[in-house]
C-alpha positions as CSV (number, residue, x, y, z in Angstrom):
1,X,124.3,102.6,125.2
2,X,125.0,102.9,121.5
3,X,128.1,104.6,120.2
4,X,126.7,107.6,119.1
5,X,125.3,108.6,122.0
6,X,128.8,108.2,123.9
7,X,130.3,110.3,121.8
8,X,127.5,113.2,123.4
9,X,129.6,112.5,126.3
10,X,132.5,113.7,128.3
11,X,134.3,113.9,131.9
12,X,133.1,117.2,133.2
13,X,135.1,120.1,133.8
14,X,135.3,123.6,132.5
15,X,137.2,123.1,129.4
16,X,134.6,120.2,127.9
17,X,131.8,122.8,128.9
18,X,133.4,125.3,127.0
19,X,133.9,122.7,124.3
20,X,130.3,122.9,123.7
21,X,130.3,126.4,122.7
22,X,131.1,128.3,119.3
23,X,132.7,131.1,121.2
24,X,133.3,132.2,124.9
25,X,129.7,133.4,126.1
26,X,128.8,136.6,127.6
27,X,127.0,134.8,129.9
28,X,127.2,131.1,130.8
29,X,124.3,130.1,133.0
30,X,124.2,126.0,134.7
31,X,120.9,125.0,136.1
32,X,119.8,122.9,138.8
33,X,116.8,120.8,139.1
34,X,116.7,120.9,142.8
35,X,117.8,123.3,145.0
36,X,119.6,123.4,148.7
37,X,121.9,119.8,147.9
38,X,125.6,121.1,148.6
39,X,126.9,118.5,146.0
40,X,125.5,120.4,143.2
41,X,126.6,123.7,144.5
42,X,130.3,122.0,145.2
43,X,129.9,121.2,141.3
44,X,129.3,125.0,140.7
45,X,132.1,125.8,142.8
46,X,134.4,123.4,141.1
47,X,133.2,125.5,137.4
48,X,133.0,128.5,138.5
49,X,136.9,128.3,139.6
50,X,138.1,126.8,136.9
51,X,136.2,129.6,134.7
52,X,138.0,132.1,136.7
53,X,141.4,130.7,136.4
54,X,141.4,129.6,132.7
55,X,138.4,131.3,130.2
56,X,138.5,134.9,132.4
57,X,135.0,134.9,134.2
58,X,135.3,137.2,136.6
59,X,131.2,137.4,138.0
60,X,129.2,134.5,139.7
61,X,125.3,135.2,140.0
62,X,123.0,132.7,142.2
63,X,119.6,132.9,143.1
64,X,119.8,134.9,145.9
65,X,118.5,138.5,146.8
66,X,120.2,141.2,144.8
67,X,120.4,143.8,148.1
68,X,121.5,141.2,150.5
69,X,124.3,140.1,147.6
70,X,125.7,143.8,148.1
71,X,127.1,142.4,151.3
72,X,128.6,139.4,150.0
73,X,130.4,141.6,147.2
74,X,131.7,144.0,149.5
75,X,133.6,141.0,151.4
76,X,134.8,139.2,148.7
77,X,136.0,142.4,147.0
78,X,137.0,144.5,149.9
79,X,136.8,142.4,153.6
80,X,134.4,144.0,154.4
81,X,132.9,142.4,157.7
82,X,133.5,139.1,158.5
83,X,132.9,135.5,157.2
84,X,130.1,135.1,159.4
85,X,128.3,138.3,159.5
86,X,128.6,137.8,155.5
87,X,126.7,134.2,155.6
88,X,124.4,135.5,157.8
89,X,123.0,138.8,155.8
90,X,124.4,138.7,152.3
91,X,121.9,135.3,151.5
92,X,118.4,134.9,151.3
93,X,116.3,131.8,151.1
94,X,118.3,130.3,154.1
95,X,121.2,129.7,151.4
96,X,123.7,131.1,153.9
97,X,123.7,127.9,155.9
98,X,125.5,126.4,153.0
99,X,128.9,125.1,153.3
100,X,128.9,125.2,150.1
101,X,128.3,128.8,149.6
102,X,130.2,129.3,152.8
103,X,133.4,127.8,150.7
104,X,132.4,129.8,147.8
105,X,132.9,133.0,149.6
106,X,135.8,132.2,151.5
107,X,137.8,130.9,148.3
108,X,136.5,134.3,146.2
109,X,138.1,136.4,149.2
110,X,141.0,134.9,149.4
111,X,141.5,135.1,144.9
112,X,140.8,138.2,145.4
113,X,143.7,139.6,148.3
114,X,146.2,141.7,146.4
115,X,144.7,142.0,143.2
116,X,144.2,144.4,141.3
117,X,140.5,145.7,141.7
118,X,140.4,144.8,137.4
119,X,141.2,141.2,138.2
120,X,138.8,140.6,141.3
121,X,135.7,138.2,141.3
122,X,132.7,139.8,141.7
123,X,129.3,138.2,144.0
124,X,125.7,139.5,142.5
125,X,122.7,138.2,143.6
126,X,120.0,138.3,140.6
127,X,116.7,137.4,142.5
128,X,114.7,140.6,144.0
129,X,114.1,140.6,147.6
130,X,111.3,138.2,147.3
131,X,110.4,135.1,149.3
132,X,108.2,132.1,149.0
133,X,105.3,133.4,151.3
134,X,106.3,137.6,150.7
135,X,107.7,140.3,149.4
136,X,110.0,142.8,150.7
137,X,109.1,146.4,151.3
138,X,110.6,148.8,148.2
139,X,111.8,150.9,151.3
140,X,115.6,149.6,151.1
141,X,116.1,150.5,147.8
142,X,113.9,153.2,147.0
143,X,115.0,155.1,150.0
144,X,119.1,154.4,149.0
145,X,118.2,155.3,145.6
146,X,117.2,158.6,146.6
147,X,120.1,159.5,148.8
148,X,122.5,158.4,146.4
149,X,120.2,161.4,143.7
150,X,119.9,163.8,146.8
151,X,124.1,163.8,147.3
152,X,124.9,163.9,143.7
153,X,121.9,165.8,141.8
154,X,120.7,169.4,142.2
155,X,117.8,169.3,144.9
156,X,115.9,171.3,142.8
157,X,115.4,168.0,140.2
158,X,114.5,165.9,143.1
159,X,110.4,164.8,142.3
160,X,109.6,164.3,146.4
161,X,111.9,164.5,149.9
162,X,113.0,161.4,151.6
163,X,110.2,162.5,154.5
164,X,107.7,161.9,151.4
165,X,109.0,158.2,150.5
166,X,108.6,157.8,154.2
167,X,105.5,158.5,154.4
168,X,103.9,157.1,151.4
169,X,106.2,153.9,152.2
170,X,104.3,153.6,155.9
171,X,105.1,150.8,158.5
172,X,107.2,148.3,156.9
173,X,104.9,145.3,158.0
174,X,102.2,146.4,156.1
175,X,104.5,145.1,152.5
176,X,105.5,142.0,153.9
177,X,102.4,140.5,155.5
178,X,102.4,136.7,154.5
179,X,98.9,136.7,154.4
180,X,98.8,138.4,151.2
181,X,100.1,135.9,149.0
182,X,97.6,133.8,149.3
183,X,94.8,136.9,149.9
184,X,95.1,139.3,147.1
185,X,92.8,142.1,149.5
186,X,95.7,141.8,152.1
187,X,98.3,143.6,149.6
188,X,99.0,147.2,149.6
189,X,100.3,147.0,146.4
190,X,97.4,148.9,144.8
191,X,96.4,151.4,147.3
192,X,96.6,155.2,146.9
193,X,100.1,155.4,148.5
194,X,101.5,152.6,146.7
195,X,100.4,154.3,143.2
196,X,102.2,157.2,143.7
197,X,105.2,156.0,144.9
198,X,105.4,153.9,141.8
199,X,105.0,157.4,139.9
200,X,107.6,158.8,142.4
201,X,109.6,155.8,141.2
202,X,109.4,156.2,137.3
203,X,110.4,159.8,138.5
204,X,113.6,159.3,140.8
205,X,114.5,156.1,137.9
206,X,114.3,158.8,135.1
207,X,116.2,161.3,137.0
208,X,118.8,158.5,137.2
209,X,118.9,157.9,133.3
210,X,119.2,161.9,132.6
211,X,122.2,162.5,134.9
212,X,124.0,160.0,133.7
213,X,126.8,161.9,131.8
214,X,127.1,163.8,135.0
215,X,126.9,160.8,137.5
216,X,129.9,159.1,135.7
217,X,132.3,161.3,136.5
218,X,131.3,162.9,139.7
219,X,130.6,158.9,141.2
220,X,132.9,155.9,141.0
221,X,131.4,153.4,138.9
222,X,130.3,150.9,141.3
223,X,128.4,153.9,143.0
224,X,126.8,154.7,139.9
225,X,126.2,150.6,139.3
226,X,124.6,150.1,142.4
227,X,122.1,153.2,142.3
228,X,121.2,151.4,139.2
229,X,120.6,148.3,141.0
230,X,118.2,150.4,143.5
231,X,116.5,151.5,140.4
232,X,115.9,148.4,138.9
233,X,114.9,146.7,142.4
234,X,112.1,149.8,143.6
235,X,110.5,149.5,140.5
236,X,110.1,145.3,140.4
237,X,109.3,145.5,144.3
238,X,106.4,147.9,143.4
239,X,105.5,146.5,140.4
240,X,105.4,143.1,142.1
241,X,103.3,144.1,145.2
242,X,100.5,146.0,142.5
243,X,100.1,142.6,141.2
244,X,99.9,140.9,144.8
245,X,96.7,142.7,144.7
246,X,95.7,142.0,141.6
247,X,92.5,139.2,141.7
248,X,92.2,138.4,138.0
249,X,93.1,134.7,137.1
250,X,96.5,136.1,135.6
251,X,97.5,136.8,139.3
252,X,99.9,134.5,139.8
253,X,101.4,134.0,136.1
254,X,102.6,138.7,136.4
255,X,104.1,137.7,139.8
256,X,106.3,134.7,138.6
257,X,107.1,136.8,135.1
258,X,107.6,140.2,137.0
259,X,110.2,137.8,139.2
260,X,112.0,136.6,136.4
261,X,112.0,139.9,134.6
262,X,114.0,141.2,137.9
263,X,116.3,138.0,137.2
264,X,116.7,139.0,133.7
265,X,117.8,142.7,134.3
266,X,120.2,141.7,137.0
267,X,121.8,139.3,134.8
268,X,122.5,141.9,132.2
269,X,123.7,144.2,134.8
270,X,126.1,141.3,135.4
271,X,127.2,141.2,132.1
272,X,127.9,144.9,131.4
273,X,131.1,143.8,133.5
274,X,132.5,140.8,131.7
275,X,131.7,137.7,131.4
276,X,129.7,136.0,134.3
277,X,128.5,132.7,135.1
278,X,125.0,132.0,136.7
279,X,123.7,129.3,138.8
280,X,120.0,129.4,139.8
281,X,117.1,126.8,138.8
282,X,116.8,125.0,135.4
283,X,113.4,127.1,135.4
284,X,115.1,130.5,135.6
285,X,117.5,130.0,132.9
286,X,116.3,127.8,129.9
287,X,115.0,129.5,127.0
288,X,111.8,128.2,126.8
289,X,108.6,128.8,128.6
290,X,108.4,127.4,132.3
291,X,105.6,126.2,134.0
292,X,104.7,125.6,137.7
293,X,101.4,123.7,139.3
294,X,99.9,126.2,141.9
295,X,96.8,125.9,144.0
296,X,94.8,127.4,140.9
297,X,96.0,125.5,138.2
298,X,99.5,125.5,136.1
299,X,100.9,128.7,135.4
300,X,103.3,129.2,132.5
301,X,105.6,132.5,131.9
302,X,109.4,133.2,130.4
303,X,112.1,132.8,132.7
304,X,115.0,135.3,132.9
305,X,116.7,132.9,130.6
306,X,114.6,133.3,128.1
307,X,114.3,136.9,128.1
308,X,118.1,137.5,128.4
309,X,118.3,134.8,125.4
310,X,116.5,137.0,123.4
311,X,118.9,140.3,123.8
312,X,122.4,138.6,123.7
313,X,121.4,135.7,120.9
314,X,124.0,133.3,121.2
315,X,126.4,135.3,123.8
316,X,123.9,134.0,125.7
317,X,124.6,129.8,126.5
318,X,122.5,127.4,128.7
319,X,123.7,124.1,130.7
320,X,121.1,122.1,132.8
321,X,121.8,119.8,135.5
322,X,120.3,116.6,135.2
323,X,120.6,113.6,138.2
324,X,120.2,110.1,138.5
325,X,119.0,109.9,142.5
326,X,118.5,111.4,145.5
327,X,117.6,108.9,148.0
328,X,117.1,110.7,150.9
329,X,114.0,112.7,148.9
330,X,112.9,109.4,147.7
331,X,114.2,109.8,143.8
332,X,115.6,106.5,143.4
333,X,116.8,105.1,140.0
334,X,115.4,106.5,137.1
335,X,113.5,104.9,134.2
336,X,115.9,103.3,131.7
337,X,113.3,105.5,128.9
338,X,114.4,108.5,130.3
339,X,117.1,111.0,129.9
340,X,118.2,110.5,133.2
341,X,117.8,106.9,132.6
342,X,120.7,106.9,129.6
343,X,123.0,108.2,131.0
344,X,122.3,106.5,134.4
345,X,123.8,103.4,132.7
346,X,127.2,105.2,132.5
347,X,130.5,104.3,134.5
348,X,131.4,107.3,136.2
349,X,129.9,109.5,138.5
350,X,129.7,113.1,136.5
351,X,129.6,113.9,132.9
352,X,128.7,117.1,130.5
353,X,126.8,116.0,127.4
354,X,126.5,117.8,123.7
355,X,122.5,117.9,124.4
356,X,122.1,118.8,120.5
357,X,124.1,115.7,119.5
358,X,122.9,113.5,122.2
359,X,119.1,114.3,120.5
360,X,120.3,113.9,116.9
361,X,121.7,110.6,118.0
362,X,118.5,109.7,119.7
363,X,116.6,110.7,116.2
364,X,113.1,110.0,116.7
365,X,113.0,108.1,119.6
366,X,112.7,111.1,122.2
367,X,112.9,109.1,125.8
368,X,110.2,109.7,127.9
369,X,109.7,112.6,130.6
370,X,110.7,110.9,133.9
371,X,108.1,111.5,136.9
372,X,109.5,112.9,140.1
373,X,107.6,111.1,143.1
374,X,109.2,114.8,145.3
375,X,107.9,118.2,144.6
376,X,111.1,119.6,145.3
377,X,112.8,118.1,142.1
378,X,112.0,118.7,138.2
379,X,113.4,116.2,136.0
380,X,114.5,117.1,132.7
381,X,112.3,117.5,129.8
382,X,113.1,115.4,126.8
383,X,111.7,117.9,124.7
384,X,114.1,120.2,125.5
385,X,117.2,118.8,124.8
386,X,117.8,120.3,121.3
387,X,117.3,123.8,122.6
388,X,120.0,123.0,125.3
389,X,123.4,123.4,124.8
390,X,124.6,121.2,126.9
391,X,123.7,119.1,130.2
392,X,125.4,118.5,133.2
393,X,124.9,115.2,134.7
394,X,125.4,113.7,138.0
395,X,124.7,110.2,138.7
396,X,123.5,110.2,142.7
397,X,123.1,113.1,145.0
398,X,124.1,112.1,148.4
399,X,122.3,113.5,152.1
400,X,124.9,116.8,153.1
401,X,123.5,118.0,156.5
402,X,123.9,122.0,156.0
403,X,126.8,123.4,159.1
């Protein structure tokens, strides 16, 4: 490896991220290519400490559900519940089985006994209560949203009752039927009922905004935060479902962008704290387009990096995760013309790279996009390295059997 290209390199750890930067960010965000491989989230562990205890982070956001994350929060700020009870409900996408995460929450507890509620670590999930196959009903957070307006607000401002939510809202099943993911006339999202409660929405949401002065001082502010949250969450979840109905051939590029655009808004939230660190997929947080192969075609959309790039400019700083192999999903040594394939050849076993000066010393000889034989891993696109600014790399991902 020439000489200019080692001198992209360093040993990782937080201070030779940071090194990267002009300034402290608002919000640092590391990628993963893959996701549910415990040695990448010990990595993120390892940061996300060392962020806390020297450069003053004091909020980690994954890519988990934003309502179940509540739960997690409440623990590591408060002890609320128990460790298990918090793995159990505070994760979706079957994260909780992590030891990982499970090591993650039970170090952020333990920070956080006798401190002072200014110097506690806070837990936010930033994805909406959305799987693979479905969608959550808005009831949750609708229906929380409007008690937390009906205890604080005069009754008389109220658009609808709570009996009106539940009846417009219906039988729960009816929102999260698999079947409609793949069957646009299976969805509710456009039906009579949901159409009003999306006005009801903009309603109880704008109600929110107006009372603000008021809700600040007669609420605490994490109240006040997580009525927001509600907010934010009703109006995706509906907005998400009317396009589960939607049969145009832009279906399926509104549903990934109106997921990302709930990212995005949760991240800022995050950031109205302090500075916060995100994990979540390389796809979520780079700034440029990202694109997925579905059963119809490719779909392309902005991630929530991309759209929180573009309202905190460069408070705003991106660091993917590259990796060499992961045998047991049959990615075996990469290309020696590929990113991954350059700094394969290195020594050690972990490294952050200056992706800007790493593609200035690579001039016009951009290496070539590696081709991942598993659908569960994206490699990293040469074409993006000037736009990173920087890239965690780690050389072989070992088998971890989740607890």
């Amino acid at each position: 490896m020439a000489t200019d290209i080692k001198d992209a390199v360093h040993a990782f750890d937080a201070a030779a991220v940071m090194r990267l930067l002009p300034a402290r960010p608002r919000l640092l965000a590391l990628g993963e290519p893959t996701h549910r491989e415990d040695t990448l989230l010990d990595l993120r562990n390892e940061l996300f400490r060392q962020l806390a205890e020297q450069e003053g982070y004091r909020t980690i956001a994954i890519e988990s559900d934003c309502m179940m994350g509540l739960v997690v929060d409440d623990y590591v700020t408060s002890g609320t519940g128990t460790l298990d009870e918090v793995m159990e409900h505070g994760f979706s996408h079957e994260w909780g089985t992590s030891a990982a995460n499970r090591e993650l929450v039970r170090w952020m507890r333990a920070y956080n006994v006798d401190r002072p509620a200014s110097e506690r670590l806070r837990f936010a999930g930033i994805d909406g209560p959305l799987e693979i196959t479905s969608a959550a009903s808005p009831r949750q957070a609708l229906t929380a949203l409007h008690g937390y307006l009906s205890t604080w607000v005069d009754a008389d401002l109220l658009p609808c009752t709570a009996e009106t939510l539940d009846r417009l809202l219906g039988a729960d099943d009816r929102w999260t039927d698999p079947a409609a993911m793949l069957d646009p006339s299976q969805s509710v999202g456009q039906s009579a009922e949901a159409g009003q409660l999306r006005l009801l929405t903009d309603d109880l949401v704008a109600l929110l905004d107006t009372q603000t002065p008021h809700l600040i001082t007669a609420t605490s502010r994490d109240d006040l935060d997580r009525a927001r949250l509600y907010a934010r969450t009703a109006t995706g979840l509906l907005r998400y479902h009317h396009w589960m109905a939607d049969t145009s051939p832009a279906r399926m590029t509104r549903l990934c962008a109106t997921r990302d655009l709930m990212m995005a808004h949760n991240l800022l939230a995050a950031t109205a704290r302090g500075p916060a660190f995100v994990h979540a997929h390389n796809s979520h947080l780079q700034r440029e387009q990202s694109t997925m192969q579905l059963w119809q075609g490719p779909v392309e959309w902005w991630s929530a990096g991309a759209l929180v790039s573009s309202r905190l400019g460069e408070e705003y700083a991106f660091v993917a995760t590259a990796l060499g192999t992961i045998h047991h999903q049959g990615v075996d040594t990469p290309p020696p013309n590929t990113v991954e394939g350059l700094l394969y050849e290195l020594p050690e076993d972990r490294y952050v790279i200056a992706a800007p000066q790493l593609a200035t010393a690579l001039g016009d000889t951009l290496p070539a996009p590696r081709v991942s034989p598993w659908f569960g891993y994206a490699p990293f696109d040469p074409a993006h390295l000037a736009d990173s600014d920087g890239i965690v790399f780690v050389k072989d991902v070992p088998l971890r059997r989740h607890r």
